[in-house]
C-alpha positions in Angstrom: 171.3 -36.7 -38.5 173.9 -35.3 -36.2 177.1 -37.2 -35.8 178.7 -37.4 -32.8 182.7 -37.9 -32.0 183.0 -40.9 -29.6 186.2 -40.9 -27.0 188.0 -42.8 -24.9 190.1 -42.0 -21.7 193.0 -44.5 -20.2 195.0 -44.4 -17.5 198.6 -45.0 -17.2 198.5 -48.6 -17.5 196.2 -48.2 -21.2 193.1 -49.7 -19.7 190.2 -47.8 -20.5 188.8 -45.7 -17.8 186.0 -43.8 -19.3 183.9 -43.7 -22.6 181.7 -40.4 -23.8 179.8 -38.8 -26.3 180.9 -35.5 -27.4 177.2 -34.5 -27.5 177.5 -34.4 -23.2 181.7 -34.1 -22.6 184.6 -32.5 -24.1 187.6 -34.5 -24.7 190.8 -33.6 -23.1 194.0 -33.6 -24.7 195.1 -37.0 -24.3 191.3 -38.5 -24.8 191.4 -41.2 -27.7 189.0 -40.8 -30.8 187.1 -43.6 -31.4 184.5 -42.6 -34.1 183.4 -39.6 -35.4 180.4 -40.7 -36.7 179.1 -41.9 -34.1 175.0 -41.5 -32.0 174.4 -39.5 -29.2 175.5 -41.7 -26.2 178.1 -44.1 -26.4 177.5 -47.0 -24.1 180.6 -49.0 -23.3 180.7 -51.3 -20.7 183.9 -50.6 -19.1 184.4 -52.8 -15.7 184.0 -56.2 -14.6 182.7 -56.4 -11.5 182.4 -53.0 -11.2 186.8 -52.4 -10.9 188.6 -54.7 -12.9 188.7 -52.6 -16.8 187.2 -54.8 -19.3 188.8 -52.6 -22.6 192.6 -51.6 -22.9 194.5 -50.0 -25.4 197.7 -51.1 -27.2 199.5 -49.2 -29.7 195.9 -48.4 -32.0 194.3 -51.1 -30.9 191.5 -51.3 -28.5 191.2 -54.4 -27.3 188.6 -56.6 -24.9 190.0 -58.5 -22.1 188.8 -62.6 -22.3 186.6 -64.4 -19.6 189.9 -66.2 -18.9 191.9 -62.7 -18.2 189.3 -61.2 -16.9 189.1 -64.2 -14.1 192.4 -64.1 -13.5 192.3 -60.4 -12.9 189.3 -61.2 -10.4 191.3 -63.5 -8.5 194.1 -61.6 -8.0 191.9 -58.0 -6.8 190.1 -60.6 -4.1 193.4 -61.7 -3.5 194.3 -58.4 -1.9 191.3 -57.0 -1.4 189.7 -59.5 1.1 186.2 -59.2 1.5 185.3 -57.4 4.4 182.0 -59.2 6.1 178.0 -58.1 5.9 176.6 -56.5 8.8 174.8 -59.4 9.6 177.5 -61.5 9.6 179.9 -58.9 11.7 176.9 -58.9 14.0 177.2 -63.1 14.5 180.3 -62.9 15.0 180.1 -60.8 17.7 177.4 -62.7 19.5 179.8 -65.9 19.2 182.4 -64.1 21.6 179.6 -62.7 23.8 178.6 -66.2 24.4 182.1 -67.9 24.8 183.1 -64.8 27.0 179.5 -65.7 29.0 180.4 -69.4 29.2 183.9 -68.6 30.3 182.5 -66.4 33.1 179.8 -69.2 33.9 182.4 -71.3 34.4 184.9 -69.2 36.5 181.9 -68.4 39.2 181.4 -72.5 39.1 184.6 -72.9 40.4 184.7 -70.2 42.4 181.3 -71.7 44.1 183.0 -74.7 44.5 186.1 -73.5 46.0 183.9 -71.7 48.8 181.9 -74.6 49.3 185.1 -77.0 50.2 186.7 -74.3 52.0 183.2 -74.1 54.2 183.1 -77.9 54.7 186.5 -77.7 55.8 185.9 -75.4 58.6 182.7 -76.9 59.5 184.6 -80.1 60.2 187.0 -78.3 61.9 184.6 -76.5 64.0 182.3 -79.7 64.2 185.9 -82.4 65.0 186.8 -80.1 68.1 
């Protein structure tokens, strides 16, 4: 059996950013050994929802972030990342202000309507009183 050296890359901060197999990458200089006895792929699940990293690294430790942290960390990325809305729902919203800018033009042609309508009784007495 081949054995393959297992590495791990972090970023600045010591979370871990990527996780390879020598058997398809070669580590970079400051890429942290993990095993070198390891299989052929090395599978580490490395994000929570897809950005928050689940793994960091302190002094020669690697260590897994908790539900708990990892919730926290969740709250605070939708904190300032607000969620930007579907297409679908974009689209309703749109059609909301189409119909209140409808309803507001409905409503300006009542008046207006009504406006002509008094100002035409007003000279049809006048015409009608002489």
């Amino acid at each position: 059996m081949i054995n393959y050296k297992h590495y791990i890359r972090v970023d600045t901060d010591g979370n871990v950013i990527h996780a390879f197999s020598d058997a398809f990458e070669q580590a970079e200089l400051d890429d942290i050994l993990v095993t070198g006895e390891g299989g052929r792929h090395f599978n580490l699940s490395l994000w929570y929802n897809g950005v928050i990293p689940r793994w960091y690294v302190t002094g020669d430790e690697i260590l897994e972030r908790d539900d708990t942290e990892l919730a926290a960390l969740w709250a605070q990325y939708q904190a300032v990342h607000l969620a930007k809305p579907t297409e679908l729902e974009q689209l309703r919203a749109e059609n909301t202000e189409l119909k209140l800018a409808l309803t507001e033009l409905a409503e300006a042609q009542e008046a207006d309507k009504t406006e002509v309508q008094l100002a035409l009784a007003e000279i049809a007495g006048l015409i009608g009183g002489e």
